[in-house]
N, C-alpha and C positions, 0 to 999 in steps of 0.2 A: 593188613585188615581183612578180615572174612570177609566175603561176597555172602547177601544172602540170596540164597536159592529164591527165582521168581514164584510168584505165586501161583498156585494150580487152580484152573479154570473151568466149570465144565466139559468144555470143549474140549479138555488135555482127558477126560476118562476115557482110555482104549472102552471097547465094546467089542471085544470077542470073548468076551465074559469071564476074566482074568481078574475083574474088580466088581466087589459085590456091594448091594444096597447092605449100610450098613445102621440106618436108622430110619422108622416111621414115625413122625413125632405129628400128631392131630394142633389144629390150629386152633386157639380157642376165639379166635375172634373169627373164625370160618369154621364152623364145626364140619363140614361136608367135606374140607380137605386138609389136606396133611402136609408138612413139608419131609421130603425127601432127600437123603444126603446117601451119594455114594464114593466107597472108597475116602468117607468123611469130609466129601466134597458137597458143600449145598443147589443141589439139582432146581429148589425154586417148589410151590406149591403142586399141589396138584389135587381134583377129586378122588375121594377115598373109592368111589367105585369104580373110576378107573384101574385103581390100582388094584381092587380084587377082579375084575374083570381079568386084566393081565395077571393075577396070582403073585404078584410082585410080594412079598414079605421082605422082614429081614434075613439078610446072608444070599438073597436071592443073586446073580449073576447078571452080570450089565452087560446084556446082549445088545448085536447090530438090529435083532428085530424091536427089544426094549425100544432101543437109543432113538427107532424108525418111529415111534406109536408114541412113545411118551416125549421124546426129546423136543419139538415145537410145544408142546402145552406149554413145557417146565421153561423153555425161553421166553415165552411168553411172559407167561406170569413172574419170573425176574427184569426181563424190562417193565414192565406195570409196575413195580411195587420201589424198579429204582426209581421211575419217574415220579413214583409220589417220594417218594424221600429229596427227589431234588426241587419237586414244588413247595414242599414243606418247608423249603431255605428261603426258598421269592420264588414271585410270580416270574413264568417263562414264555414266551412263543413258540409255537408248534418246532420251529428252525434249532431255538437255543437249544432246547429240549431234546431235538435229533442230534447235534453235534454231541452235548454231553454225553447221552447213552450211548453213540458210537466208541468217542475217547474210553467208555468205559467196556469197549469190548462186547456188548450187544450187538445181535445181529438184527439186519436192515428189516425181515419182514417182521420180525420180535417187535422194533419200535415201528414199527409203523401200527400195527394190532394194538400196540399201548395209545399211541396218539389219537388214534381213535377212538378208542373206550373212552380216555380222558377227555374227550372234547364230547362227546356223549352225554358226559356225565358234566360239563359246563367247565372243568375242571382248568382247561385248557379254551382259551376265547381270544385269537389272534386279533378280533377287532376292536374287542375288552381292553385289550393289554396295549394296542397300538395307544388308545385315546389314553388311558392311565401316563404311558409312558410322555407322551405328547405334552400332558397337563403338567407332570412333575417337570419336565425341559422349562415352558415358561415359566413354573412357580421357584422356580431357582437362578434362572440367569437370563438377561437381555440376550434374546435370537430371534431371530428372521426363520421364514418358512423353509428356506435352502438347508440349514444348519439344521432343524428338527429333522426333516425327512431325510437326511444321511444318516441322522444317529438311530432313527425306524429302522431304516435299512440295513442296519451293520447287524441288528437282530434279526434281519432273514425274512425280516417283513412284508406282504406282498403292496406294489402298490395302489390296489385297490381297496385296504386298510388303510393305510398314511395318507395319502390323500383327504380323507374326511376326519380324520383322526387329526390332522394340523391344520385343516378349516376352523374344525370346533375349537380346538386349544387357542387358536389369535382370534378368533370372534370377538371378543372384548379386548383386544390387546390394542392401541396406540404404535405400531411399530416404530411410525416416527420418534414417539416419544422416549419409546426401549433403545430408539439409537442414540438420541439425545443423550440419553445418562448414560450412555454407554461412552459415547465419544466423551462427555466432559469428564467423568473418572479418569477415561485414559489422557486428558489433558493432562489432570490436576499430579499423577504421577508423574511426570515427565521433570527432565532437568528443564530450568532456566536456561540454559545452555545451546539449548537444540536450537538450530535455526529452524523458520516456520514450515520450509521444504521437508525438511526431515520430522516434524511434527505429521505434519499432512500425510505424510506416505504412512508413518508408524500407524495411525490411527484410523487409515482407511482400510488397511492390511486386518489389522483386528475389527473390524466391524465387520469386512468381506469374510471374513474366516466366520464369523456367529451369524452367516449367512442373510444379511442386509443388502438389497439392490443398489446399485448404483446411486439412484436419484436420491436414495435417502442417506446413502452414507454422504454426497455430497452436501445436502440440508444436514445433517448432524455434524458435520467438519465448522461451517458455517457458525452452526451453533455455539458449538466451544471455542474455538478460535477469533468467530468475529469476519466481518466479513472478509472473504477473500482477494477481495480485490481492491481494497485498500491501499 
């Protein structure tokens, strides 16, 4: 089986000017800039008077001094433009959003200049996204406050967002009650079989894991089982 040759990166264009600009194509939805491709490598956007500034044309040579003067803009503006293509799929936090662009080979001060613009620009609202995300946890499954604020944080969340962010989301919430239907589902599953010991542990295990305190998983045990000391 053929291997295919990896793909070529910006970063792979030598700059001793061995490899020339080989297209200037104007953007129509930015009239004032262009996108640039050398060696039919896509360099990323750039202002059009930058590039007559530098005298850049096509066939022009992809110097160390180019690479010095243009090569941050054009990263730039390719992490900006990945980050909106990856917000265009879902909503992200500032974190998610940094891991992606890095997997995708952007450099560190690239995405940090995008995460900035985009939050500028509202685009990006880690305190937005914490509450969003907080609201969708309770509007889908019985959890406790322990269980929401891990799954904030697996998104890189600070917690000075999750904190208020799972205030607001159990405000109206019953926790007792979310244990309630939680523990009597996991009864109503269960064999006949099981002795009550083994009931009891199954069903304390899955409430502690959807992050219920103690006092209440033991009042929702209660509840479906009956009382315990019967």
């Amino acid at each position: 089986m053929t291997r295919r040759a990896p793909k070529r990166a910006p970063r792979d264009i030598p700059t001793d000017g061995s490899c020339l600009v080989t297209s200037i194509r104007l953007c129509t939805d930015e009239p004032d800039k262009a996108t640039l491709r050398v060696d039919k490598i896509n360099m990323g956007r750039i202002e059009r008077a930058l590039l007559d500034k530098h005298h850049v044309k096509e066939h022009t040579p992809w110097t160390d001094d180019l690479a010095q003067e243009l090569g941050p803009i054009l990263a730039r503006s390719r992490a900006l433009r990945g980050a909106i293509r990856l917000l265009s799929t879902r909503d992200r936090s500032s974190a998610e959003l940094r891991r992606a662009l890095r997997q995708r080979n952007h450099d560190d001060e690239a995405i940090t200049a995008a995460i900035e613009r985009l939050t500028e620009f509202s685009m990006i609202d880690d305190a937005r996204y914490a509450r969003n995300r907080a609201s969708a946890i309770v509007r889908t499954k019985s959890a406790g406050p322990r269980y929401i604020q891990a799954k904030l944080r697996e998104k890189g969340l600070a917690q000075t967002h999750i904190t208020p962010a799972v205030n607001e989301a159990l405000e109206d919430i019953d926790l007792q009650d979310s244990a309630n239907t939680l523990a009597t589902r996991a009864a109503a599953t269960m064999s006949p079989t099981l002795d009550r010991e083994t009931r009891i542990r199954r069903i304390s295990g899955r409430l502690a894991r959807r992050g219920f305190d103690h006092d209440i998983v033991r009042k929702a045990i209660e509840h479906a089982l009956g009382n315990l000391d019967d």
